[in-house]
VOMIZA-328143 format. One record per atom (N, C-alpha, C): residue number from 1; x, y, z; atom name. Coordinates in steps of 0.02 Angstrom, whole numbers. Last residue first. Example, Ala and Ser with C-alpha at 12.3 -4.5 7.8 and 13.67 -1.06 7.14 Angstrom:
2
ATOM   resi        X        Y        Z   name
ATOM      2      642     -112      354      N
ATOM      2      684      -53      357     CA
ATOM      2      645        2      394      C
ATOM      1      660     -284      390      N
ATOM      1      615     -225      390     CA
ATOM      1      660     -165      390      C
***
This chain:
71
ATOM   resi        X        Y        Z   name
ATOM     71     1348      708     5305      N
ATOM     71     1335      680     5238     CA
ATOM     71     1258      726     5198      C
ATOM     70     1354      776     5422      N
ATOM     70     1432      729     5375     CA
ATOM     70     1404      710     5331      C
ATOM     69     1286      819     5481      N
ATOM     69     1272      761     5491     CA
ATOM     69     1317      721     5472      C
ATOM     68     1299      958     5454      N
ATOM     68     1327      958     5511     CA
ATOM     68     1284      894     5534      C
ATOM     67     1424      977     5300      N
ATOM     67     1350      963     5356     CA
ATOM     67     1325      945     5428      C
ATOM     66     1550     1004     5274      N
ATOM     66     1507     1059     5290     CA
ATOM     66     1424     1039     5331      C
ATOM     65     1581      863     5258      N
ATOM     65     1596      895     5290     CA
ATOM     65     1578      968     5324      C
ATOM     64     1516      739     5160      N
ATOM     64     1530      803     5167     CA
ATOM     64     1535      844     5251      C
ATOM     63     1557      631     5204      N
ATOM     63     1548      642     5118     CA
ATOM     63     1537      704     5106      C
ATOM     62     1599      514     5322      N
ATOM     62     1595      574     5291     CA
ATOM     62     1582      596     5231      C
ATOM     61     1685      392     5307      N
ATOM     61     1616      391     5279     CA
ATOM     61     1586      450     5297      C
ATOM     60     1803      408     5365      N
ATOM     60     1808      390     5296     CA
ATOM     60     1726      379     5278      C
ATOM     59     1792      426     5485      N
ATOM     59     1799      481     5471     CA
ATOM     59     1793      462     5393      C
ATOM     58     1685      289     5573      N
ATOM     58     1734      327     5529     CA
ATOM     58     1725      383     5490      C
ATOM     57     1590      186     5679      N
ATOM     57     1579      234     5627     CA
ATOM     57     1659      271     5612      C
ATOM     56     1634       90     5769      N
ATOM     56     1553       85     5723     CA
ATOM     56     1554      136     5671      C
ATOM     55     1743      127     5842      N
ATOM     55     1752       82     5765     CA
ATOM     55     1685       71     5747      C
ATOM     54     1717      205     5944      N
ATOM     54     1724      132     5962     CA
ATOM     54     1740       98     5884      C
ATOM     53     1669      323     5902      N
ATOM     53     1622      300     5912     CA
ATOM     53     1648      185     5938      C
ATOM     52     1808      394     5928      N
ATOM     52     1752      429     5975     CA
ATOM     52     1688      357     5986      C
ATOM     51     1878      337     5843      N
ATOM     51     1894      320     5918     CA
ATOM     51     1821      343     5952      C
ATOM     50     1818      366     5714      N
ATOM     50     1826      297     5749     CA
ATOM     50     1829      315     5822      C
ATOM     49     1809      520     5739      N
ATOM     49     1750      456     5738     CA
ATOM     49     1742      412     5740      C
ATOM     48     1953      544     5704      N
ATOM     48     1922      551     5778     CA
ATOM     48     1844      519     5792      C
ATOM     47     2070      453     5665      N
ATOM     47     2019      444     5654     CA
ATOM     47     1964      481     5701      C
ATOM     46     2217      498     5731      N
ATOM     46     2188      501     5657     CA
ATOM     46     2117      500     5646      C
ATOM     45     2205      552     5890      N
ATOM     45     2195      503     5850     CA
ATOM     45     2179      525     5779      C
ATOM     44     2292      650     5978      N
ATOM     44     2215      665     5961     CA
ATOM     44     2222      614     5894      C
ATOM     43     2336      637     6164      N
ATOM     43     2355      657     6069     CA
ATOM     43     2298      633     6034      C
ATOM     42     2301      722     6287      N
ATOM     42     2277      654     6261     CA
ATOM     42     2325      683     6173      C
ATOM     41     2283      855     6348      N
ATOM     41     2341      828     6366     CA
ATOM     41     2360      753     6322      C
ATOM     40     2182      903     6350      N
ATOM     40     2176      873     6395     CA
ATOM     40     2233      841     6396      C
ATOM     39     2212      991     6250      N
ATOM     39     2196     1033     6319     CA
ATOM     39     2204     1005     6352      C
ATOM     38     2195      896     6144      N
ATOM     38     2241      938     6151     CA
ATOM     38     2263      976     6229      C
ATOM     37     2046      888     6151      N
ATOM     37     2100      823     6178     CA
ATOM     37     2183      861     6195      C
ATOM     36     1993     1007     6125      N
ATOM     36     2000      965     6180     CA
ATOM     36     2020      919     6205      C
ATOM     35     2036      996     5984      N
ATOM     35     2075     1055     6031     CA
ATOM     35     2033     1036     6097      C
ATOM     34     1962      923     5918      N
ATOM     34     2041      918     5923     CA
ATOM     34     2066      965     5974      C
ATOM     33     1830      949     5959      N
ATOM     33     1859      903     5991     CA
ATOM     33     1931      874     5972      C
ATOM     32     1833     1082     5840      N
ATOM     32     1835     1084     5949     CA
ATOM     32     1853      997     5979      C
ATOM     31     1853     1009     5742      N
ATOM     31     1907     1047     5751     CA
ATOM     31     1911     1072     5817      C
ATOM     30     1716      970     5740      N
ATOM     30     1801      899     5737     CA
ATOM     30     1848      934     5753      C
ATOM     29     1634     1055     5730      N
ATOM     29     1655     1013     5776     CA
ATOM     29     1712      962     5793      C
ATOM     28     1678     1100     5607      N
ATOM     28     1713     1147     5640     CA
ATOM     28     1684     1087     5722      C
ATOM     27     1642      984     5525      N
ATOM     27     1695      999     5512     CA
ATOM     27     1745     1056     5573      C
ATOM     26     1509      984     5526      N
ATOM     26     1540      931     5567     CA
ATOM     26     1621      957     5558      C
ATOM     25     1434     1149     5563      N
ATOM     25     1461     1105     5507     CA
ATOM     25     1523     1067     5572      C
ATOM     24     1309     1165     5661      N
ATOM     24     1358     1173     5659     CA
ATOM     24     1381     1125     5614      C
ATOM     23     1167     1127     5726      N
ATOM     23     1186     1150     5638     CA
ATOM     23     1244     1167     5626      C
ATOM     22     1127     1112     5842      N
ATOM     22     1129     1184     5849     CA
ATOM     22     1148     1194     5745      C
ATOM     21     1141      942     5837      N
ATOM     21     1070      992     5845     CA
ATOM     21     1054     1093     5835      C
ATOM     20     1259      926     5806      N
ATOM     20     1216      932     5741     CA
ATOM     20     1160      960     5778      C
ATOM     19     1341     1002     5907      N
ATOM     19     1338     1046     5850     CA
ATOM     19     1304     1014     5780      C
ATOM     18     1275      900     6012      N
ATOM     18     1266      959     6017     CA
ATOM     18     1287      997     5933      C
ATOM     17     1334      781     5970      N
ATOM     17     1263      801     5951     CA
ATOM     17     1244      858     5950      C
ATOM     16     1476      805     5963      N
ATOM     16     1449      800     5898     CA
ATOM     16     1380      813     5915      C
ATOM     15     1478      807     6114      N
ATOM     15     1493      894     6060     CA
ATOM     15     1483      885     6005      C
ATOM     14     1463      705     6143      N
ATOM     14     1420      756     6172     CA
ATOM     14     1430      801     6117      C
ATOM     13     1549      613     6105      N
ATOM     13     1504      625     6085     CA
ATOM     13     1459      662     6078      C
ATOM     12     1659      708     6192      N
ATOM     12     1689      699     6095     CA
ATOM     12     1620      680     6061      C
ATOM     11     1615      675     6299      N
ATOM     11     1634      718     6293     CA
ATOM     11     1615      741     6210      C
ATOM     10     1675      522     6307      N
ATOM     10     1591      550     6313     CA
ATOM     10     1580      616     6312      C
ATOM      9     1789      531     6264      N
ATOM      9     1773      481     6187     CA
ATOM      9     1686      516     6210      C
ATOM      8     1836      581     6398      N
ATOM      8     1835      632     6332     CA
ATOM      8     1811      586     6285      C
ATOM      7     1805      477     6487      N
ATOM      7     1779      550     6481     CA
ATOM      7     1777      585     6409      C
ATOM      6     1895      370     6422      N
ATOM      6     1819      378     6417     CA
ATOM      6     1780      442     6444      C
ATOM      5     2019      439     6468      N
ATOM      5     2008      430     6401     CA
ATOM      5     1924      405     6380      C
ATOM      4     2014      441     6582      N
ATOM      4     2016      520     6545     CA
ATOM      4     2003      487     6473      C
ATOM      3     1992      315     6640      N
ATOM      3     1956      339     6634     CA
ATOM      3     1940      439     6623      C
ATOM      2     2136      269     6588      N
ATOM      2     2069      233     6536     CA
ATOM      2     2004      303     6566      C
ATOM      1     2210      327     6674      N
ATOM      1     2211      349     6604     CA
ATOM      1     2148      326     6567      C
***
């Protein structure tokens, strides 16, 4: 289990850089790495930037959501 669950937290990073390098609002990336945890069978944590980034970073320091940096 630990190592589906570090696949997808490397996964969950991958797809944030990827949709800030392509400009994708952070908002519709949060919404593909809910529906890949989903797929994967994992329940998909309140915080998906905590878990993703280990607790260095949170969904509560977002400020905007349409950017596809979160702020």
């Amino acid at each position: 289990m630990n190592d589906r669950i570090e696949h997808v937290r490397y996964e969950a990073r991958q797809m944030l850089a990827e949709g800030r390098d392509l400009g994708f609002p952070l908002a519709l990336t949060y919404l593909a790495i809910q529906l890949m945890m989903r797929k994967e069978g994992l329940p998909v944590p309140r915080d998906i930037l905590a878990f993703t980034f280990e607790g260095k970073i949170s969904d509560a320091q977002v400020t905007n959501w349409q950017s596809p940096v979160g702020g």
